[in-house]
N, CA, C and O atoms as a GROMACS GRO file, in nm:
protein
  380
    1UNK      N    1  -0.158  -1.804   1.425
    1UNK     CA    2  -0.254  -1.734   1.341
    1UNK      C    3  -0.197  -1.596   1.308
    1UNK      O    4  -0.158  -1.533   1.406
    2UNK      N    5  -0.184  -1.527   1.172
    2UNK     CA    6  -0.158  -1.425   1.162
    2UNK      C    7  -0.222  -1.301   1.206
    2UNK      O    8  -0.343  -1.293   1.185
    3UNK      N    9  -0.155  -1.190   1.269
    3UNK     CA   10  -0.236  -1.107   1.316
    3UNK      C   11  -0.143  -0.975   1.281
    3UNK      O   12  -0.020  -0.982   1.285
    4UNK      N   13  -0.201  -0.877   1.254
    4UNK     CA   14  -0.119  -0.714   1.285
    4UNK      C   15  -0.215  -0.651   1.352
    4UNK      O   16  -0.336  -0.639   1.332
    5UNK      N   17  -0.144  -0.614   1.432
    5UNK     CA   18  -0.213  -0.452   1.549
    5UNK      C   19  -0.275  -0.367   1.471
    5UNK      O   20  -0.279  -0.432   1.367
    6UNK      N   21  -0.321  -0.279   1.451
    6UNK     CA   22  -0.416  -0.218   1.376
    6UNK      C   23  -0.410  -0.212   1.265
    6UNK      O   24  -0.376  -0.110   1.207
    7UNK      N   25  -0.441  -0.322   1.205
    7UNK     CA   26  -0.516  -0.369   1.065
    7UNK      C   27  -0.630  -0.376   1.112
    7UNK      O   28  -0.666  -0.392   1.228
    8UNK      N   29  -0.737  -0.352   0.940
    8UNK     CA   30  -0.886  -0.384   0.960
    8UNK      C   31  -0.898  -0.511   0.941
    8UNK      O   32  -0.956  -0.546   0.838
    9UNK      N   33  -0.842  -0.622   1.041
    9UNK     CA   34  -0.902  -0.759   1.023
    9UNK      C   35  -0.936  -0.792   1.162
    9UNK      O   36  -0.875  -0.765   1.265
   10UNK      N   37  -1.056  -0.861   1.142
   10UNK     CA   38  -1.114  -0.909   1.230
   10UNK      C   39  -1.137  -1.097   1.199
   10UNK      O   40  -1.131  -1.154   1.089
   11UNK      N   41  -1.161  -1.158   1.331
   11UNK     CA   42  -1.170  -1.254   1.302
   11UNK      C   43  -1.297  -1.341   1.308
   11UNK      O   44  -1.367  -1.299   1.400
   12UNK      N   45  -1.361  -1.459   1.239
   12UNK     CA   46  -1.476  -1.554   1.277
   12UNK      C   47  -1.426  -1.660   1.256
   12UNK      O   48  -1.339  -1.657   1.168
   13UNK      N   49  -1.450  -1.782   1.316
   13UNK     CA   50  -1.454  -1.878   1.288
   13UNK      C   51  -1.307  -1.948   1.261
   13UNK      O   52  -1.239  -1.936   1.362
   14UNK      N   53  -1.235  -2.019   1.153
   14UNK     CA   54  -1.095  -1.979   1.107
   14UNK      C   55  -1.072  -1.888   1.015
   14UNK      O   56  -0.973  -1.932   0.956
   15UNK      N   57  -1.099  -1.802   0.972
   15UNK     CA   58  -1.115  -1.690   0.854
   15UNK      C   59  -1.091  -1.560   0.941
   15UNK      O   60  -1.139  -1.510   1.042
   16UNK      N   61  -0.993  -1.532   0.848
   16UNK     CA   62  -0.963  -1.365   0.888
   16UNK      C   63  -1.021  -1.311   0.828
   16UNK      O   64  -1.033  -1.361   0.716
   17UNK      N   65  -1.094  -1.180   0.852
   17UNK     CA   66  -1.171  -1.108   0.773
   17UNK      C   67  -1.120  -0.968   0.717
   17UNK      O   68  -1.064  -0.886   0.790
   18UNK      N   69  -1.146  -0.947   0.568
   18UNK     CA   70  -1.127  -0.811   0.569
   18UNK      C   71  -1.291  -0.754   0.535
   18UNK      O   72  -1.394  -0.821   0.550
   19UNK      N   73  -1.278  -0.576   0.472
   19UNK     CA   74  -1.404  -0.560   0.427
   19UNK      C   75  -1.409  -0.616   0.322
   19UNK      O   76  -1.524  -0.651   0.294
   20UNK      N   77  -1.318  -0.645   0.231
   20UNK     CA   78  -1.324  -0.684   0.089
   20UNK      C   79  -1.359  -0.812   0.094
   20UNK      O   80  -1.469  -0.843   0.047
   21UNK      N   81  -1.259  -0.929   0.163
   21UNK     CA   82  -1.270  -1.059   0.108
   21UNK      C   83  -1.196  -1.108   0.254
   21UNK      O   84  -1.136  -1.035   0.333
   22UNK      N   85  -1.219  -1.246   0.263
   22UNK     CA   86  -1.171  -1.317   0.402
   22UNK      C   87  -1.011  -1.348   0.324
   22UNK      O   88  -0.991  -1.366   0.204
   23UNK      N   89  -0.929  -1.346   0.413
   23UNK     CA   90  -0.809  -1.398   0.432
   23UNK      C   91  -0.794  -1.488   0.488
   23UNK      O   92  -0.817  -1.472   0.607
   24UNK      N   93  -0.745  -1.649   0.440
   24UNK     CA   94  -0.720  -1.745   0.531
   24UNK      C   95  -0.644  -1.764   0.611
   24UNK      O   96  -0.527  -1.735   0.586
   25UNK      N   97  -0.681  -1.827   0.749
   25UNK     CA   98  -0.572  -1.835   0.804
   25UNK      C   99  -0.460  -1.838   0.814
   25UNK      O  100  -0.390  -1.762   0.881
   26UNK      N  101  -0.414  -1.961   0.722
   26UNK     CA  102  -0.289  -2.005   0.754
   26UNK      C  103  -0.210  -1.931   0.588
   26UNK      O  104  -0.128  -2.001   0.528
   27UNK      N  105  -0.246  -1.795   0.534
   27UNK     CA  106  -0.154  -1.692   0.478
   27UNK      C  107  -0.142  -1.604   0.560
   27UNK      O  108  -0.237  -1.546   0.612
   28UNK      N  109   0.014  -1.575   0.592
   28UNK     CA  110   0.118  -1.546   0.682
   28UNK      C  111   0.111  -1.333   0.620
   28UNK      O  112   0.171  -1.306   0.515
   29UNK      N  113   0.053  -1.240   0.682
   29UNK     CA  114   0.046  -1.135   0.627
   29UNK      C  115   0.178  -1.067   0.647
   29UNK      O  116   0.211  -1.023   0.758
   30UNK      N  117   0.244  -1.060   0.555
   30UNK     CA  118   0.370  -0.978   0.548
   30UNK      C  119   0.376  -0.800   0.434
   30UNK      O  120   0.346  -0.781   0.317
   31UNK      N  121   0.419  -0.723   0.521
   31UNK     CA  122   0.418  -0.622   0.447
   31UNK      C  123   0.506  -0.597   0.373
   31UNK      O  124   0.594  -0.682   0.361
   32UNK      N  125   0.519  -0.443   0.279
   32UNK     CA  126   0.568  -0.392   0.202
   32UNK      C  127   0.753  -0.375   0.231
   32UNK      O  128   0.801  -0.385   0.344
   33UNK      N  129   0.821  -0.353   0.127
   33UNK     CA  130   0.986  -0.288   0.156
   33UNK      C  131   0.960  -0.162   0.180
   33UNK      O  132   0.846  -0.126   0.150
   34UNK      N  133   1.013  -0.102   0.215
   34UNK     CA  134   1.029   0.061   0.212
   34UNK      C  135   1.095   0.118   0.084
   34UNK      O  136   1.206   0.099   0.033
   35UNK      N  137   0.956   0.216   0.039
   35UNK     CA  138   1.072   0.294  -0.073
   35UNK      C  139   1.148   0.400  -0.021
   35UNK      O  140   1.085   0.498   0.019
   36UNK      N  141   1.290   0.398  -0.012
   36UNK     CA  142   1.352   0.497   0.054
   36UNK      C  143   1.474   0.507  -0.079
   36UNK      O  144   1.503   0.405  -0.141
   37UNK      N  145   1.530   0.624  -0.108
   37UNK     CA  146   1.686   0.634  -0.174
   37UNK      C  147   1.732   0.715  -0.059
   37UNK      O  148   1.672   0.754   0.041
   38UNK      N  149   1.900   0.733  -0.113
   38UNK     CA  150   1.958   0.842  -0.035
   38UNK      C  151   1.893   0.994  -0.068
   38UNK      O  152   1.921   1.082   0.014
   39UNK      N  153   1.824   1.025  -0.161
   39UNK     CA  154   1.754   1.160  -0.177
   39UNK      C  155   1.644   1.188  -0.087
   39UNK      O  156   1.589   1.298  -0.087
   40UNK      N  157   1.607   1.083  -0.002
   40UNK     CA  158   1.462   1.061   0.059
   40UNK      C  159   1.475   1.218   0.168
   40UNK      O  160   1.575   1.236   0.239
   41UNK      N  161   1.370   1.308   0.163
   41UNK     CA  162   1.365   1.382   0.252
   41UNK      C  163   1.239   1.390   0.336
   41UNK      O  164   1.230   1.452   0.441
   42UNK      N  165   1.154   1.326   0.284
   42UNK     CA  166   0.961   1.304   0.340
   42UNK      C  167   0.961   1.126   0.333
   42UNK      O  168   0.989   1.054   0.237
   43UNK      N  169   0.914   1.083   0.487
   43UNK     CA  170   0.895   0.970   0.428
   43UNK      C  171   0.714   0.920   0.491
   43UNK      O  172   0.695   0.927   0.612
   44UNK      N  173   0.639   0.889   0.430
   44UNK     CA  174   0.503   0.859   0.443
   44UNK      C  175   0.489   0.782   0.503
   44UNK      O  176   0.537   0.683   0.448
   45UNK      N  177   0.433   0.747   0.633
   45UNK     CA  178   0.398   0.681   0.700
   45UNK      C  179   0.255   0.614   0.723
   45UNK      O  180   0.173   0.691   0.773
   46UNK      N  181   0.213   0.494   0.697
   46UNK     CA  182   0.095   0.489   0.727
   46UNK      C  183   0.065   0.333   0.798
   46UNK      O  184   0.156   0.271   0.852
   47UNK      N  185  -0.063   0.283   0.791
   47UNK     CA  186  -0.113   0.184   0.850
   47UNK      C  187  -0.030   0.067   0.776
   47UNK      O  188   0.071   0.092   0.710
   48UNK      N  189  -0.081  -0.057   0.794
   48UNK     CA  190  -0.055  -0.184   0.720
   48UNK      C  191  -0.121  -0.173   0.601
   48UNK      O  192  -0.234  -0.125   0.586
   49UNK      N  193  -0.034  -0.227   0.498
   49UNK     CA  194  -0.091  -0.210   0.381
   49UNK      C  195  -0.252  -0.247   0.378
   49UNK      O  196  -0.321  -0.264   0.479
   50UNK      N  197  -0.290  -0.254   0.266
   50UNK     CA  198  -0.459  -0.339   0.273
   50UNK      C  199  -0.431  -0.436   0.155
   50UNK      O  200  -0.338  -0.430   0.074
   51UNK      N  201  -0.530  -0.523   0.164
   51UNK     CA  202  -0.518  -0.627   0.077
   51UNK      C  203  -0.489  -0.646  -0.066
   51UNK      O  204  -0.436  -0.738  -0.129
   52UNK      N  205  -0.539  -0.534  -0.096
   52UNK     CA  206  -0.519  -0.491  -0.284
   52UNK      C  207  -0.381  -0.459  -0.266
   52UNK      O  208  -0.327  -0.527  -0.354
   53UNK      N  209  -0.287  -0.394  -0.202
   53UNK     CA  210  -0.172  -0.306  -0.202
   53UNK      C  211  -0.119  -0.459  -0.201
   53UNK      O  212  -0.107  -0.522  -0.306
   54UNK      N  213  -0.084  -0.521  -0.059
   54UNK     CA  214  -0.031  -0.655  -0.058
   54UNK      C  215  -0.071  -0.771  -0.165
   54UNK      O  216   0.016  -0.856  -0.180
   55UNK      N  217  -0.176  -0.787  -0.234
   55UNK     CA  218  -0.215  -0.847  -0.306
   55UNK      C  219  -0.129  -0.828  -0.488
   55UNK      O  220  -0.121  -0.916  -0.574
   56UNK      N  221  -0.082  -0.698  -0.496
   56UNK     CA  222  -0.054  -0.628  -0.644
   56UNK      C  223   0.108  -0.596  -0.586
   56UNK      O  224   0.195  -0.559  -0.665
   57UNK      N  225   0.134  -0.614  -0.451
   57UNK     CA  226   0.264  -0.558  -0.435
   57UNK      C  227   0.273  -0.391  -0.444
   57UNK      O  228   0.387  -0.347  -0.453
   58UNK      N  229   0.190  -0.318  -0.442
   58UNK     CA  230   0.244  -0.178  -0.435
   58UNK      C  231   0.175  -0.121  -0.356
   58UNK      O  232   0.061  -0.167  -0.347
   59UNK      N  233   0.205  -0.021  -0.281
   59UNK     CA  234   0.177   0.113  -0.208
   59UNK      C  235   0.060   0.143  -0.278
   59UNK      O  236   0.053   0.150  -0.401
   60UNK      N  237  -0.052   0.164  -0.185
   60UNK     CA  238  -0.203   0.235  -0.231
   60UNK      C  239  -0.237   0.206  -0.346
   60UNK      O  240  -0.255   0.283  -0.441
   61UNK      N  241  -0.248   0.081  -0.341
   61UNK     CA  242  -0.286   0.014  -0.492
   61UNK      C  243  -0.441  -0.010  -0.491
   61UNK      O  244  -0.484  -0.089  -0.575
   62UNK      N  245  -0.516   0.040  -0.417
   62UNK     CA  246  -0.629   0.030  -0.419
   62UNK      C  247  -0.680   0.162  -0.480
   62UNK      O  248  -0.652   0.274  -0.438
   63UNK      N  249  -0.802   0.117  -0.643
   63UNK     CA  250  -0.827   0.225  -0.669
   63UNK      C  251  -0.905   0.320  -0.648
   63UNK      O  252  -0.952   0.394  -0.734
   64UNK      N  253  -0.927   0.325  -0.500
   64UNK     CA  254  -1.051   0.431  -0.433
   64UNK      C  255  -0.905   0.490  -0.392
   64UNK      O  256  -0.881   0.591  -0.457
   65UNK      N  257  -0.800   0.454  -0.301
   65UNK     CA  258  -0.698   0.558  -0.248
   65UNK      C  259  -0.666   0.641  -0.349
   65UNK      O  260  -0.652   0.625  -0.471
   66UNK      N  261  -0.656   0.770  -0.246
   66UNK     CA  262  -0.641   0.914  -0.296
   66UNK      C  263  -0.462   0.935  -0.330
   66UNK      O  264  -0.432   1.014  -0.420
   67UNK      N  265  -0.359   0.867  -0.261
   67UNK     CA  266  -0.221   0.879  -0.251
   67UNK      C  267  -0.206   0.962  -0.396
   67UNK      O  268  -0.200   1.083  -0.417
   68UNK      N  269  -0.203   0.831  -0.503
   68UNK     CA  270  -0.161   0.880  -0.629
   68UNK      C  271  -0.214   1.009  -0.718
   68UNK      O  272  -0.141   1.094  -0.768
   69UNK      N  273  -0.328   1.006  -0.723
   69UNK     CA  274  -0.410   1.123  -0.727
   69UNK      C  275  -0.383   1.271  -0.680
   69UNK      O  276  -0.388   1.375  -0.746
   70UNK      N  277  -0.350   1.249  -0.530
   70UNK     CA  278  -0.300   1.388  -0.459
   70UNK      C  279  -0.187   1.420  -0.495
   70UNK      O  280  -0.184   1.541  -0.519
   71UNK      N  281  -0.057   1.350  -0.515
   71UNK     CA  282   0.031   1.366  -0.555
   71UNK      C  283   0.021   1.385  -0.724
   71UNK      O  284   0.036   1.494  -0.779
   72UNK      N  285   0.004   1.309  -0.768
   72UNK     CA  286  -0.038   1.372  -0.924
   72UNK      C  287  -0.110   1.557  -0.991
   72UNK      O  288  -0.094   1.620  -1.095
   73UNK      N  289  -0.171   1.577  -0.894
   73UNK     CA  290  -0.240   1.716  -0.838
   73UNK      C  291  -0.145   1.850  -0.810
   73UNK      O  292  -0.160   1.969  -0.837
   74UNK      N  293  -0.052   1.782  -0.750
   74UNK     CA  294   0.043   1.862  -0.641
   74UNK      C  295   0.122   1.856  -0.742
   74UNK      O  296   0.127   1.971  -0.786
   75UNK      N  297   0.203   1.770  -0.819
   75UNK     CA  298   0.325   1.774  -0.911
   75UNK      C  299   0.300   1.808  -1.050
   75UNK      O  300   0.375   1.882  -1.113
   76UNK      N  301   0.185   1.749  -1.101
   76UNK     CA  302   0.148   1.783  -1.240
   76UNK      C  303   0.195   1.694  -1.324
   76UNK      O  304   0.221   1.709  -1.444
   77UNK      N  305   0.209   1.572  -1.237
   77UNK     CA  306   0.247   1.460  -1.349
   77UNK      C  307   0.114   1.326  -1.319
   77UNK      O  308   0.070   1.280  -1.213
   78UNK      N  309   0.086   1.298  -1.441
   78UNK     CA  310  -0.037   1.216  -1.445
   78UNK      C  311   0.035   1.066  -1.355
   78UNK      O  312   0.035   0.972  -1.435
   79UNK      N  313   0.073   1.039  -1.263
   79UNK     CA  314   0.085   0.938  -1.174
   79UNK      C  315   0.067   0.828  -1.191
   79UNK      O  316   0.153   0.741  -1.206
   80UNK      N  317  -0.124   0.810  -1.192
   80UNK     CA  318  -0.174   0.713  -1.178
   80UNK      C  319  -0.173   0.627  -1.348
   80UNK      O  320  -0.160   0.507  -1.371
   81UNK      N  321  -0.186   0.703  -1.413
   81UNK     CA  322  -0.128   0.626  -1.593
   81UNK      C  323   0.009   0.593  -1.603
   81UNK      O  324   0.079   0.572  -1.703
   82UNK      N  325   0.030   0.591  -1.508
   82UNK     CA  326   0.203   0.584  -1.543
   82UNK      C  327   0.239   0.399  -1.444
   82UNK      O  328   0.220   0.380  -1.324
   83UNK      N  329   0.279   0.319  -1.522
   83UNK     CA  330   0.333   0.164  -1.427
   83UNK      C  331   0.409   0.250  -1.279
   83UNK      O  332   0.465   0.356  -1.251
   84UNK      N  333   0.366   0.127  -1.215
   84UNK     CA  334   0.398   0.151  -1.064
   84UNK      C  335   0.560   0.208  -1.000
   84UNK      O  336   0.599   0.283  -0.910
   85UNK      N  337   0.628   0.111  -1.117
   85UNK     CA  338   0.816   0.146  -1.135
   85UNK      C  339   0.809   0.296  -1.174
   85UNK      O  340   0.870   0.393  -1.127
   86UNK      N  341   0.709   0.287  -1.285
   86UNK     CA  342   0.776   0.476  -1.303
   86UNK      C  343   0.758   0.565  -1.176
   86UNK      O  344   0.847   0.632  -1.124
   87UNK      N  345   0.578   0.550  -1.117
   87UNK     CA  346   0.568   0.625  -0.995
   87UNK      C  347   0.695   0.633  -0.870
   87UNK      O  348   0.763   0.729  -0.833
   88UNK      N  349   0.695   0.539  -0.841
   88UNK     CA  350   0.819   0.476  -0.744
   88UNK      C  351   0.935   0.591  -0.815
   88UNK      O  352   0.962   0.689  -0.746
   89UNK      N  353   0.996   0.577  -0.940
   89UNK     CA  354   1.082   0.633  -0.978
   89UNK      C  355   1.057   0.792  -0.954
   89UNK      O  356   1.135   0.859  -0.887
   90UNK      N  357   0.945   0.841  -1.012
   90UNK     CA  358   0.915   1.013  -0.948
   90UNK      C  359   0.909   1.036  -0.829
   90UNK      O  360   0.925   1.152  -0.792
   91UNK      N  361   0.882   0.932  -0.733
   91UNK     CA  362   0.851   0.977  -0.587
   91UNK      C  363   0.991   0.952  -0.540
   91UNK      O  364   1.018   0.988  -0.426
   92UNK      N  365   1.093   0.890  -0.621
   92UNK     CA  366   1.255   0.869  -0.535
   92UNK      C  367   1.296   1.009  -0.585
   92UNK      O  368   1.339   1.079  -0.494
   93UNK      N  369   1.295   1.068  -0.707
   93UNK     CA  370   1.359   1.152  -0.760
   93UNK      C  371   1.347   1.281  -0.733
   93UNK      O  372   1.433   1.365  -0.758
   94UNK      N  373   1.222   1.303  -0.671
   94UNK     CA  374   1.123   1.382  -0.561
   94UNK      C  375   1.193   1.410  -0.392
   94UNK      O  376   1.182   1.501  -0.310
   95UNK      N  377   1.254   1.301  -0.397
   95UNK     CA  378   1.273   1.309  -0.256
   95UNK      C  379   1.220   1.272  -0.145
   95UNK      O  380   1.273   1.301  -0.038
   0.00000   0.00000   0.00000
């Protein structure tokens, strides 16, 4: 049965649960690559992705997370209008 250490899933029955939507069992939860270049000087650390992120393939792809937003704030580049490749691309070029 798939499991990660502190993820918000809990289990009933055969159904993994999230808050959003149940996850079935027998999908195998695998996370994200690391965005890293050789410029990398900060690297963000956080929990297991959540289901929208793993679901869309990207980092804080859920649109209540603040990630893109704060950083958009801080740099002065509209982030979140921008495809996920470009973000990725400002946050390598960033460091």
């Amino acid at each position: 049965m798939p499991r990660c250490r502190g993820s918000p899933l809990w289990q009933t029955d055969a159904v993994l649960q999230t808050r959003d939507r149940p996850v079935p069992d027998d999908d195998a939860l695998t996370g994200l690559p690391p965005v890293i270049s050789p410029r990398t000087r900060l690297l963000v650390l956080g929990s297991f992705p959540g289901v929208m992120s793993l679901k869309m393939q990207q980092y804080y792809a859920h649109p209540r997370n603040h990630f893109w937003p704060i950083l958009a704030a801080l740099w002065g580049v509209d982030l979140p209008a921008l495809p996920y490749a470009a973000r990725i691309d400002e946050v390598q070029a960033r460091g």
